[in-house]
C-alpha positions in Angstrom: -11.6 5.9 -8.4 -9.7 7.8 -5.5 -7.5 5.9 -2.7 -5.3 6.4 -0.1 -2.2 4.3 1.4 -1.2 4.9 4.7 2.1 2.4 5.6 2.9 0.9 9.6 5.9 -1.0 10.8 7.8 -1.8 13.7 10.5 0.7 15.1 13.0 -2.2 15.9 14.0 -3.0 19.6 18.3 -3.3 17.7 19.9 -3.7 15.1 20.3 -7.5 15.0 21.0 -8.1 11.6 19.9 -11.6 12.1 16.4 -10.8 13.7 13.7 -11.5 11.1 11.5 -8.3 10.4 9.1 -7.4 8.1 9.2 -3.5 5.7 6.5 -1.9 4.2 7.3 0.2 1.3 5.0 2.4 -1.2 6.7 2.8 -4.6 5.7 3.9 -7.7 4.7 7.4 -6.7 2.6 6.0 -4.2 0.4 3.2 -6.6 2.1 0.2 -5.5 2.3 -1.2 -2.2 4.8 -3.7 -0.8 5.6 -5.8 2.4 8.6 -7.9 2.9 9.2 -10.2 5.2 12.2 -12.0 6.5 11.3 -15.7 6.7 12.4 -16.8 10.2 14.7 -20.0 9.2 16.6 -18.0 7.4 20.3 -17.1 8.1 20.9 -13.9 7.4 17.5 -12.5 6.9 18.1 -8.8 6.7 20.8 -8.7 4.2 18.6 -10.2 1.8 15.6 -8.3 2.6 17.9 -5.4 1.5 18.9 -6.6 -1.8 15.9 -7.7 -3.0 14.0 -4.9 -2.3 14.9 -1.6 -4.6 14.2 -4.4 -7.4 10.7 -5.3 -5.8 10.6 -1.4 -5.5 12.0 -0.1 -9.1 12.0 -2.9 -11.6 8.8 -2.7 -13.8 9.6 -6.1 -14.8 8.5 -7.6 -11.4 5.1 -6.6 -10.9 2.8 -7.0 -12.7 4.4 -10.3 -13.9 1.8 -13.0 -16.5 4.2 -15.7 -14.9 7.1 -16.6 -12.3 8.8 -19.2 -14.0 11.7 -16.2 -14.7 13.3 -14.7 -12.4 16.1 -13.2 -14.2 15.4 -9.7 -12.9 16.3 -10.9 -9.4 20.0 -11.9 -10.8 21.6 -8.2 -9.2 19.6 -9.1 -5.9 21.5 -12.3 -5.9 24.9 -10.8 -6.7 24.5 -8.0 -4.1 23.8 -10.7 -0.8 26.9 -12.5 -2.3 28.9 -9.7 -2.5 28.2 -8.3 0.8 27.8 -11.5 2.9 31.4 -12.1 4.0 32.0 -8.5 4.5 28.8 -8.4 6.7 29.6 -11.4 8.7 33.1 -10.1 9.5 31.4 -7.7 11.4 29.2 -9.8 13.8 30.2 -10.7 17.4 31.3 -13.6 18.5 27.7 -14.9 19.6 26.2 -13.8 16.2 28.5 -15.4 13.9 27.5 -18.7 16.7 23.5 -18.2 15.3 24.7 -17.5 12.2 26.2 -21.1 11.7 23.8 -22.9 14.0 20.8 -21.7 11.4 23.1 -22.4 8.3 23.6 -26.0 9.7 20.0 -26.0 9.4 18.8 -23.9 6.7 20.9 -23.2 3.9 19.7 -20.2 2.6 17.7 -16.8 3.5 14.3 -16.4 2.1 11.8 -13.8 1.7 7.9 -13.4 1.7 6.4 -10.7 -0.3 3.3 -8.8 -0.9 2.9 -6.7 -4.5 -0.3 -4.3 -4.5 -0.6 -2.6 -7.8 -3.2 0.1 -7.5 -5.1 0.5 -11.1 -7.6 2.6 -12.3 -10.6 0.0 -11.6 -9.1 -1.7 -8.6 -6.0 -4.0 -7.8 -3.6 -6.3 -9.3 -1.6 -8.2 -6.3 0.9 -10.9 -5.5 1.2 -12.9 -1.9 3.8 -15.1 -1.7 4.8 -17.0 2.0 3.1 -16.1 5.6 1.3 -13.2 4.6 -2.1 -12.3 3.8 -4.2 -9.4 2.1 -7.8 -8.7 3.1 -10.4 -7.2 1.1 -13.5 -6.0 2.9 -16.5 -4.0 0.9 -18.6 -2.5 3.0 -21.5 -3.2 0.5 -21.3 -6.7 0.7 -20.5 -7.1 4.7 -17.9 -9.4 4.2 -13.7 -9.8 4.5 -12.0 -12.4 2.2 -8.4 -13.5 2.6 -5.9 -14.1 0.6 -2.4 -16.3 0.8 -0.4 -19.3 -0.5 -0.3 -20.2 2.7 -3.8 -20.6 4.3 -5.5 -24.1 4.5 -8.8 -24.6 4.1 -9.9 -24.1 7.5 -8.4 -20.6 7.4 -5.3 -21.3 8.9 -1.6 -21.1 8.3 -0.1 -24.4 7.0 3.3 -24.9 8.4 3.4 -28.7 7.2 5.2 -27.3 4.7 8.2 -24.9 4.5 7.7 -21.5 4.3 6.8 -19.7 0.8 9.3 -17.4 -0.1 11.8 -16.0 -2.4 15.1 -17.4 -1.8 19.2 -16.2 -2.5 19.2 -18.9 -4.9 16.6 -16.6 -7.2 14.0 -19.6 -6.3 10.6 -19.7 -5.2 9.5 -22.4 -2.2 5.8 -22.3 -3.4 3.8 -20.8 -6.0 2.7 -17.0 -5.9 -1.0 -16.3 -5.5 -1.7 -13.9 -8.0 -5.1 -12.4 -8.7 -6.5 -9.0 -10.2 -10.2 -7.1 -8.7 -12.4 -4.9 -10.0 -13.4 -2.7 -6.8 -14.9 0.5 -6.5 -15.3 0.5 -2.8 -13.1 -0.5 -0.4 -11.0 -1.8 1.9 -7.4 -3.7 1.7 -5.1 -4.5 4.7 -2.1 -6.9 3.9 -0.4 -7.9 7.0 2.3 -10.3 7.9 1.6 -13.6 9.9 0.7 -13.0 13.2 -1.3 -9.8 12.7 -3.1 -12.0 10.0 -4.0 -14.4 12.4 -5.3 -11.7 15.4 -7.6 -10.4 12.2 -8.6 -13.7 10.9 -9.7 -14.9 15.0 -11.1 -11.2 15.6 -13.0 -10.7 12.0 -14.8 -14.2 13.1 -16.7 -12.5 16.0 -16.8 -8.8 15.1 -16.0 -8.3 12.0 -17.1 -4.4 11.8 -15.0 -3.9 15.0 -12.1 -5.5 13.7 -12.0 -3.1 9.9 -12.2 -0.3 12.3 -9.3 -1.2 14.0 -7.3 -1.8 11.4 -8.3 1.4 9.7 -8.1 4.2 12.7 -4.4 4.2 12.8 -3.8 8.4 12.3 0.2 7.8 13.2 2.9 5.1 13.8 2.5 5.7 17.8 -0.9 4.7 16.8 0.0 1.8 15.3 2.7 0.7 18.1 0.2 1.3 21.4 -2.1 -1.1 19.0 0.7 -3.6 18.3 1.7 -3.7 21.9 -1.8 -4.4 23.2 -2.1 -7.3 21.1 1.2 -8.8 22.0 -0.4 -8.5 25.3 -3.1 -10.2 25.0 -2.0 -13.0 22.7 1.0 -13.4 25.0 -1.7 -13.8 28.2 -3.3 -16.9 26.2 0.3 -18.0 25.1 -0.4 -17.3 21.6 3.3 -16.3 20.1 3.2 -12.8 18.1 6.2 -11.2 17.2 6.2 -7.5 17.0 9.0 -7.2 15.2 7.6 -8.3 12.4 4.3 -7.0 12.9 3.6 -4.8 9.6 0.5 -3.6 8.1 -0.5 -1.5 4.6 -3.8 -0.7 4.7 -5.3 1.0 1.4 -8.6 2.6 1.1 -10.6 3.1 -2.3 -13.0 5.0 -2.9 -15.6 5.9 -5.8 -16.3 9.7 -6.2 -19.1 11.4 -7.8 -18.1 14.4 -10.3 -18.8 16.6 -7.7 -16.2 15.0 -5.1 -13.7 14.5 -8.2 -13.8 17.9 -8.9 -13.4 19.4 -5.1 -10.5 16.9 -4.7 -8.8 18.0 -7.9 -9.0 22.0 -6.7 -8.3 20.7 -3.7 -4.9 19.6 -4.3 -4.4 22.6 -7.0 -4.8 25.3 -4.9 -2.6 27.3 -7.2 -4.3 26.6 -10.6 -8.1 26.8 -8.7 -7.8 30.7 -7.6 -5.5 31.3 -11.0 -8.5 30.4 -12.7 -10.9 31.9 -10.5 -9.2 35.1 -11.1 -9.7 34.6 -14.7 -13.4 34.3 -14.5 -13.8 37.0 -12.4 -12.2 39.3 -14.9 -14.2 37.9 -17.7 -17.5 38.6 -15.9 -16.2 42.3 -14.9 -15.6 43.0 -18.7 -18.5 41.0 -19.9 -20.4 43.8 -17.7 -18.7 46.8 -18.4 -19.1 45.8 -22.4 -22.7 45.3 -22.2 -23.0 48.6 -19.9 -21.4 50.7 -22.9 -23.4 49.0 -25.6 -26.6 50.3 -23.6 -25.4 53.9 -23.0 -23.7 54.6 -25.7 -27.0 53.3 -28.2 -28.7 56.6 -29.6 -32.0 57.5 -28.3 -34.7 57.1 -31.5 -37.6 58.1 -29.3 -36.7 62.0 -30.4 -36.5 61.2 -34.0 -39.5 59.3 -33.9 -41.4 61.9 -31.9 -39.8 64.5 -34.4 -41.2 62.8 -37.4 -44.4 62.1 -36.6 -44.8 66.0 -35.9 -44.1 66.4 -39.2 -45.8 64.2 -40.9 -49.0 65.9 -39.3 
């Protein structure tokens, strides 16, 4: 099974450290995916965001987990926001540190959505937790299938509840959506919430149209003229989508015969593929200049033959 990951986030507009944004990160030496997303209640989103994530990133402990009714790996996350919080909020201005305890008033702590995509040899092990889907569309089938702790039943987010996510307490608000699939061809887009809901309203109508949007992005300019045409659009029928949160991992899988196995592996061995070929090619000159001495240096018996049969007359 080959695959590829290609990673697209938001170049933010500043450096709010209370603005909710989303990160994409490939870890692992590129077989795990992850997107994080700040939960928008929550009152200091980014600092949180940041601790949690070089153990989302690093601990092998996290993903793939049997269960999430222990979170003790997530204990340094919670000592590093409480370490740095008062530092941190000494910095902000006046008007930040007035949002800052307007939204504690409200909401007591920060939170976090996450998405874990562990890439395996015959397909995926993944996690969603919070406002957050992953799609899986196979081309063989014709069909995209979402999922999210989040969606209803009607294919919608449910905001009748709070928000899934992990919190600075180390506690989960819901229950992580965990689910492993065999694949051999592929593709898997995990997006954040109102990106998900643009492919979830798009895939209903043109479903082929919509895959090869989401898979076309070459660069992150790419990614940003797509972004800001949406945010366009949705904004014209006063749907709300935040770019700054906008993220997207899209990863593609593929199944390769020997033949494609064997380019791709020369392919990326340049070094060891014309070290090799060098190899053969001396072989098959002294293979040739052995069996060119065996003939010529073999003593002619039609003489002696010829010689003796004189005689023997």
């Amino acid at each position: 099974m080959g695959y590829s990951i290609k990673a697209f986030q938001p170049v933010p507009d500043s450096d709010n450290p209370l603005v909710a944004r989303g990160e994409v990160i490939v870890g692992d030496s590129g077989k795990r995916l992850i997107l994080l997303k700040d939960n928008q209640e929550s009152p200091f989103p980014s600092l949180w965001r940041d601790c949690v994530k070089d153990t989302f990133k690093d601990d092998k402990r996290v993903f793939p987990k049997t269960g999430w009714e222990n979170l003790d790996e997530f204990s340094s996350a919670q000592s590093c926001y409480l370490d740095r919080k008062d530092a941190r909020i000494n910095t902000f201005t006046e008007e930040q540190k007035f949002i800052y305890h307007a939204t504690l008033s409200r909401h007591k702590h920060s939170s976090v959505s996450f998405a874990l995509v562990d890439i395996k040899r015959s397909g995926l092990e993944f996690t969603v937790l919070g406002d957050l889907v992953l799609f899986i569309y196979e081309p063989a089938l014709d069909r995209m299938i979402a999922y999210s702790s989040m969606l209803g039943p009607d294919g919608r987010f449910d905001f009748s509840r709070p928000c899934h996510g992990l919190t600075d307490q180390v506690a989960l608000v819901g229950t992580p959506l965990t689910r492993k699939k065999r694949l051999s061809d592929a593709l898997v887009f995990v997006t954040t919430r109102d990106l998900a809901n643009w492919v979830l309203e798009s895939s209903s109508t043109d479903l082929p149209g919509t895959v090869s949007q989401m898979s076309s992005f070459g660069s992150q300019p790419d990614f940003e003229s797509f972004v800001n045409r949406i945010c366009s659009k949705q904004a014209y029928r006063a749907i709300p989508f935040n770019k700054e949160q906008a993220c997207l991992g899209v990863i593609r899988i593929e199944t390769k015969t020997f033949a494609q196995r064997f380019k791709s592996f020369f392919s990326r061995n340049k070094v060891f593929a014309y070290t090799l070929l060098a190899v053969l090619i001396v072989i098959c000159i002294a293979a040739v200049i052995f069996l060119l001495i065996h003939v010529f240096s073999k003593p002619d018996n039609s003489l002696l033959y010829a010689f003796t049969v004189y005689r023997n007359h």
